[in-house]
N, C-alpha and C positions, 0 to 999 in steps of 0.2 A: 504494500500500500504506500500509497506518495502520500505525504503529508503538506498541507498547505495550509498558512496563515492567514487568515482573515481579517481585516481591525475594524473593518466598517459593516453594519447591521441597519440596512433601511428597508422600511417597509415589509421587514418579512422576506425580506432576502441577503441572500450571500454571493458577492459576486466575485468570481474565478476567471482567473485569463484563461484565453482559449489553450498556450501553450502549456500552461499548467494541465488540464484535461487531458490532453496527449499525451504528456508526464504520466497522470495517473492508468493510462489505457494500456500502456508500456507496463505500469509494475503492478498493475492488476486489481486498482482501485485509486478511488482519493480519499482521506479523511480532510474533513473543513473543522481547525480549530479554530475558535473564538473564544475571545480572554481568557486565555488559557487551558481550556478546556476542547477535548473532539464534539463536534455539537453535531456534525453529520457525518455519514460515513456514505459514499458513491458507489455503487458497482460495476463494472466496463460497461454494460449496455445500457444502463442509465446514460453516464460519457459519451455515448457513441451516439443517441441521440439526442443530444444535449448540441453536441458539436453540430450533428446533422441540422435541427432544427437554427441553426443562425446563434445571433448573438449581437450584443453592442456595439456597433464599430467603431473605437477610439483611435487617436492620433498622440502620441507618445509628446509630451513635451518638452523633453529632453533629447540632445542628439544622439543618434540618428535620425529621429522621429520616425519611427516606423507604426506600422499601426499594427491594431491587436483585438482582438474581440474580448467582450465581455458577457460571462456566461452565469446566468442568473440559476441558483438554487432557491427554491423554499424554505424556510426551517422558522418555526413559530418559537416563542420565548417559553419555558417555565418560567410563570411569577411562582419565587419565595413566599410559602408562609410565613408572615412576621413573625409569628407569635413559635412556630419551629426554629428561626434562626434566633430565635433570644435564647432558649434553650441551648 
């Protein structure tokens, strides 16, 4: 499994560079951690239509500038119980 970082969480999604997914298809999954934590875990043919279906197309802002797609996951939050993390 590729492991990849995540820092940003909008709307209920997770978003992965396209060449990360490729990464992950090569070693036989991805894990998406978030703060610290694996918060999803991918399977190739998830990947493989994740890639198929398209993706965000970005322009790098740094040189080279190359561009790269952005490949959106789901993954919904656990809210903490207060009253368990006081505990």
């Amino acid at each position: 499994m590729f492991k990849v970082k995540v820092k940003k969480y909008y709307n209920g999604l997770l978003s992965v560079r396209d060449n990360h997914c490729k990464d992950g298809i090569k070693a036989g999954g991805l894990q998406i951690e978030h703060q610290g934590k694996i918060v999803l875990e991918v399977d190739v043919d998830s990947l493989k239509s994740a890639l198929d279906h398209g993706g965000t197309k970005v322009k790098s802002k740094f040189p080279p500038y190359k561009e790269y797609r952005l490949i959106d996951f789901r993954y919904k939050k656990e809210k903490e119980n207060k009253q368990q993390s006081l505990l």
